[in-house]
C-alpha positions as CSV (number, residue, x, y, z in Angstrom):
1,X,0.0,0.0,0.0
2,X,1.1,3.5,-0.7
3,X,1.1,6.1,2.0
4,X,1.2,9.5,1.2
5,X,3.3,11.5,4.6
6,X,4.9,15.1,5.7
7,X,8.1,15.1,7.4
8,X,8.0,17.7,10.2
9,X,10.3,18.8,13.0
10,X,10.7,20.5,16.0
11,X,14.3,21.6,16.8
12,X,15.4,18.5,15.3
13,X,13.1,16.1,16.8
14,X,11.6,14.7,14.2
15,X,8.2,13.1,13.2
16,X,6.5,11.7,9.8
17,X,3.2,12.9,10.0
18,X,0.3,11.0,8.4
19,X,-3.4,12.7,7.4
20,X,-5.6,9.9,9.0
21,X,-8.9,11.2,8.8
22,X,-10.1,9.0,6.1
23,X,-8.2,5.8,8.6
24,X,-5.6,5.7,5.8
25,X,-2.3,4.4,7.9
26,X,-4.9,1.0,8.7
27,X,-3.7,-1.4,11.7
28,X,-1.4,-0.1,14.3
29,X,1.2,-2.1,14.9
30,X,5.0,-1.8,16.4
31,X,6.3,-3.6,13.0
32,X,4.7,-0.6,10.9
33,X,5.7,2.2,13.3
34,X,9.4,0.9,13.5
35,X,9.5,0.3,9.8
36,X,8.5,3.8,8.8
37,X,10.7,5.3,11.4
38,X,14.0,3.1,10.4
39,X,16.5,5.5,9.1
40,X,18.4,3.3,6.8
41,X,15.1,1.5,5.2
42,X,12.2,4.0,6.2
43,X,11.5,7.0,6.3
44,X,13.2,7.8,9.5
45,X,12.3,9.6,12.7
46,X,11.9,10.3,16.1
47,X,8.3,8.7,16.1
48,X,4.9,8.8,14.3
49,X,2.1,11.2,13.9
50,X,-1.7,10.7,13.2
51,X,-4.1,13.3,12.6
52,X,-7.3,11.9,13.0
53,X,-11.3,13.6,13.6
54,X,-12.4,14.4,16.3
55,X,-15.6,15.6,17.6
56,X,-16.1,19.2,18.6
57,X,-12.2,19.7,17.8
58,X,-10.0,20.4,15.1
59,X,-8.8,17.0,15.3
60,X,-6.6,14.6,17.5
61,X,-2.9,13.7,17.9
62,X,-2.0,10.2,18.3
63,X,1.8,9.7,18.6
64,X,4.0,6.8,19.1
65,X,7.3,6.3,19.1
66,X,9.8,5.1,16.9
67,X,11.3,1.9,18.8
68,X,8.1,0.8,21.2
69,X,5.3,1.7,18.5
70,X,3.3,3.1,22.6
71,X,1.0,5.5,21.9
72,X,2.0,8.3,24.3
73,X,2.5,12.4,24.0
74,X,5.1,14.6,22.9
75,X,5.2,18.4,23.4
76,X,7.4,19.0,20.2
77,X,4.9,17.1,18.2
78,X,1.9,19.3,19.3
79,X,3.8,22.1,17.2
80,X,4.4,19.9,14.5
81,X,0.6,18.4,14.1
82,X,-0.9,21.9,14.5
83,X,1.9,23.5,11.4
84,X,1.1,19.8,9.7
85,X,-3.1,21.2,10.0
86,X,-2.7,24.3,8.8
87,X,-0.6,22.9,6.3
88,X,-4.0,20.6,5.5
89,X,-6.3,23.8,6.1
90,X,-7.6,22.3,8.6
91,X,-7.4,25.5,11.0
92,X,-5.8,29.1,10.1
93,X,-3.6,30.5,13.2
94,X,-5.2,28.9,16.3
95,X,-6.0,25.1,17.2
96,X,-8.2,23.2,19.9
97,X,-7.4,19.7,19.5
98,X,-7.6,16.2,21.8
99,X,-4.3,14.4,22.7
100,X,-3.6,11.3,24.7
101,X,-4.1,13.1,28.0
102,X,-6.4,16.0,27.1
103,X,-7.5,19.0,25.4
104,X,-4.5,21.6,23.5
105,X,-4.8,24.7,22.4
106,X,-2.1,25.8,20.5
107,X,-1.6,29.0,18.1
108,X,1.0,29.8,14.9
109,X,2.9,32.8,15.9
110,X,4.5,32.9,12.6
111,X,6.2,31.1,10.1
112,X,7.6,28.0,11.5
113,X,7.3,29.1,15.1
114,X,4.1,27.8,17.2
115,X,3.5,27.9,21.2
116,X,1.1,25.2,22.6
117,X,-0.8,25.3,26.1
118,X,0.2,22.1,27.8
119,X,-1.5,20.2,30.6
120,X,-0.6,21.4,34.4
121,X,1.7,19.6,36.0
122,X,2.2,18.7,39.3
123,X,5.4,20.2,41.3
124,X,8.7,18.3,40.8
125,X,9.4,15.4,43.6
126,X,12.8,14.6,44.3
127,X,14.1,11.3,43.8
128,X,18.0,10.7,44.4
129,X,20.0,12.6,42.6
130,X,17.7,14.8,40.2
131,X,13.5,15.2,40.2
132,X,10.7,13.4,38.7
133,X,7.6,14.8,37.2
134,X,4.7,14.4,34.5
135,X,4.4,16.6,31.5
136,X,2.3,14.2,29.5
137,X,4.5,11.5,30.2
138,X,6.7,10.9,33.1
139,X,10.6,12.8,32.7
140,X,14.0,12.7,35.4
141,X,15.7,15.6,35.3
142,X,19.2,16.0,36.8
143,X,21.6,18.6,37.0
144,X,25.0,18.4,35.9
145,X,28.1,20.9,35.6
146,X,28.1,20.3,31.8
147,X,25.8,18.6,29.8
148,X,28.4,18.1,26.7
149,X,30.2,15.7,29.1
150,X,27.8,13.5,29.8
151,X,27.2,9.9,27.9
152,X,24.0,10.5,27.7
153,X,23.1,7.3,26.1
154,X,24.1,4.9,29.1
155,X,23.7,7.2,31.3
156,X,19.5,7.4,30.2
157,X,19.1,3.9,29.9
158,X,20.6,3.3,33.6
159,X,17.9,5.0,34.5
160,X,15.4,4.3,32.3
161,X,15.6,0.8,32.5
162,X,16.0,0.9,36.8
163,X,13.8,-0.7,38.7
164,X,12.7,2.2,40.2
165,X,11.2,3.0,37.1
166,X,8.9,-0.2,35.8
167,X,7.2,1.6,33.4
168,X,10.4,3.3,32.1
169,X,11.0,7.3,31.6
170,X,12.7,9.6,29.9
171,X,15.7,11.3,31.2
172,X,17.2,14.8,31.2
173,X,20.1,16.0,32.4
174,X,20.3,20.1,32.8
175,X,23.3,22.6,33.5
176,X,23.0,26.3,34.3
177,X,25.6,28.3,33.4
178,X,25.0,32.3,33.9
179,X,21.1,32.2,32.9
180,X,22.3,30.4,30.1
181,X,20.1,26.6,30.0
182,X,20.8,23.9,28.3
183,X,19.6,20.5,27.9
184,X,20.2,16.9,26.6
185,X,17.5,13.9,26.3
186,X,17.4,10.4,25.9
187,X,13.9,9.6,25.4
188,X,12.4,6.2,26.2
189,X,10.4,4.3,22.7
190,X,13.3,5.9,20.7
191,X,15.9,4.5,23.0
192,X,18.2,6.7,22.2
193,X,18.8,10.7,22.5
194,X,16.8,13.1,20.8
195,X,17.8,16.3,19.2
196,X,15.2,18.1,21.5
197,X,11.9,17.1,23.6
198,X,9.3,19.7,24.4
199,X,8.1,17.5,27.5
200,X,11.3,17.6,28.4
201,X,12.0,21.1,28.4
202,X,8.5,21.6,30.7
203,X,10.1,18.9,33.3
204,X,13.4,21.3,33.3
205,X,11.1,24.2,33.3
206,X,9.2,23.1,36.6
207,X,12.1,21.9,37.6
208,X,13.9,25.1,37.9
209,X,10.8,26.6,38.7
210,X,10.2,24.2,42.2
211,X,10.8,26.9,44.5
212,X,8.5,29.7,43.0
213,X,6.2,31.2,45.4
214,X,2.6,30.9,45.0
215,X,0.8,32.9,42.4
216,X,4.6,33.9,40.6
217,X,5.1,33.6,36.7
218,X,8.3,32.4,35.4
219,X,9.9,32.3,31.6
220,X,12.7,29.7,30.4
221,X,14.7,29.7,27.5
222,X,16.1,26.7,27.5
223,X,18.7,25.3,24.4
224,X,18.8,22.0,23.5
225,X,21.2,20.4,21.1
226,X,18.7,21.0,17.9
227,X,17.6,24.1,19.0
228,X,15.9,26.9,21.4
229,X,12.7,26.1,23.4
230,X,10.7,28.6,25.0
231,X,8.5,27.7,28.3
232,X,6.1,29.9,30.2
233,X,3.9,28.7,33.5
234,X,2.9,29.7,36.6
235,X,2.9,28.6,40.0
236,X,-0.1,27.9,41.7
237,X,-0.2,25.8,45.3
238,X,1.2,22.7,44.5
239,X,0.8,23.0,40.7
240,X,1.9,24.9,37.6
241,X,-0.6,26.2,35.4
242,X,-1.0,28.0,32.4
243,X,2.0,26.0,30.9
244,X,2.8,27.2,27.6
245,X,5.5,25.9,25.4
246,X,7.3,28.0,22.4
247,X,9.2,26.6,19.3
248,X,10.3,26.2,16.0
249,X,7.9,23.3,14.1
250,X,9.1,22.9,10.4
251,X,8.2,21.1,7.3
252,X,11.1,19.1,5.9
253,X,9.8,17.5,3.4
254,X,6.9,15.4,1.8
255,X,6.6,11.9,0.0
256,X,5.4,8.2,-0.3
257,X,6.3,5.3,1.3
258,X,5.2,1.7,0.7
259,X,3.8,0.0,3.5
């Protein structure tokens, strides 16, 4: 079967994105996901994005990753599906639209550059050495004195693979350096590290943001290996609200695979 895709990204993590309204892409499976994503016999990328109907919205996101095939969500892919609908014209500058734990709102700011209201999340909880928290799926994110140092491949999967983790999770490791963040990620699925993860710069965002006082706003810019993130949220009791994240979302390219 022929399968007609975009190729988006979002500072370098990358996603082949598939119009599914008509139920196109057929049976999900790991085999399919994994074969498309395979970057010496697919496609290749990060993971894969439907765009499918849904009621009262513009449409829904289901992502998956490129090594598992889980259906889970991914703050750079927001970005990507809502550039990949107005691509479509779907929507004009401004989305509502359901993703695997929610309602998004997200609006193009300009060309290439979109900012999407996440979920709240819950304040940090320290666990050994760094923090643990859920931006719309579960991140660890540890400080270190420089991120370029770090083995970031072993290092991830020593932690992603630990027993204190069952369910695994994706691991960050930060350094601040004169207001000057930066950030590295090996994300679980992929198994591997990412060019950038918009979840993951939210978990370094509330991170840094865990001893904010009640009520106060705080903005990150936070640089990550395939580019600049942006995150704004707010304190509020033991939550941070109005969570928006900012970033580049660009069309690579577009073609057809055989599935």
């Amino acid at each position: 079967m022929q399968l007609h895709f975009s190729k988006y990204h979002g500072a370098g993590n990358d996603f082949v994105m598939i119009d599914n309204r008509e139920g196109v892409f057929g049976d999900i499976t790991v085999e399919k996901i994994q074969s498309i994503c395979n970057r010496h016999t697919g496609v290749g990328a990060d993971g894969i994005i439907l765009l499918d109907t849904y009621a009262g919205l513009d449409f829904r996101m289901r992502y998956f990753n490129a090594d598992l095939g889980d259906e889970t969500m991914c703050g750079n892919g927001t970005r990507c599906i809502v550039a990949f609908a107005h691509q479509l014209g779907i929507i004009k500058n401004k989305a509502r639209f359901q993703g695997r734990d929610g309602m998004y709102e997200a609006e193009i700011l300009s060309e290439g550059i979109v900012s999407t209201h996440m979920q709240d999340v819950h304040i940090a909880k320290a666990h050994k050495d760094g923090f643990v928290c859920d931006t719309g799926c579960p991140h660890y994110v540890e400080a270190v004195s420089d991120t370029t140092k770090v083995d970031i491949v072993p290092f991830g999967r020593a932690i992603r693979y630990s027993s204190d983790f069952p369910s695994g999770i994706n691991v960050n490791v930060v350094e601040v350096v004169d207001g000057d963040i930066r950030m590295r990620t090996y994300e679980r699925g992929v198994e591997n590290e990412t060019l950038a993860c918009g979840t993951g710069a939210v978990a370094v965002a509330v991170t840094l943001a865990k001893d904010a006082r009640d009520g106060e706003k705080k903005h990150f810019k936070i640089k990550a290996p395939g580019g600049d993130l942006e995150v704004r949220l707010t304190r509020e009791g033991d939550m941070f609200t109005d969570v928006w994240l900012t970033g580049p979302a660009v069309k690579a390219f577009e073609g057809t695979i055989h599935i």
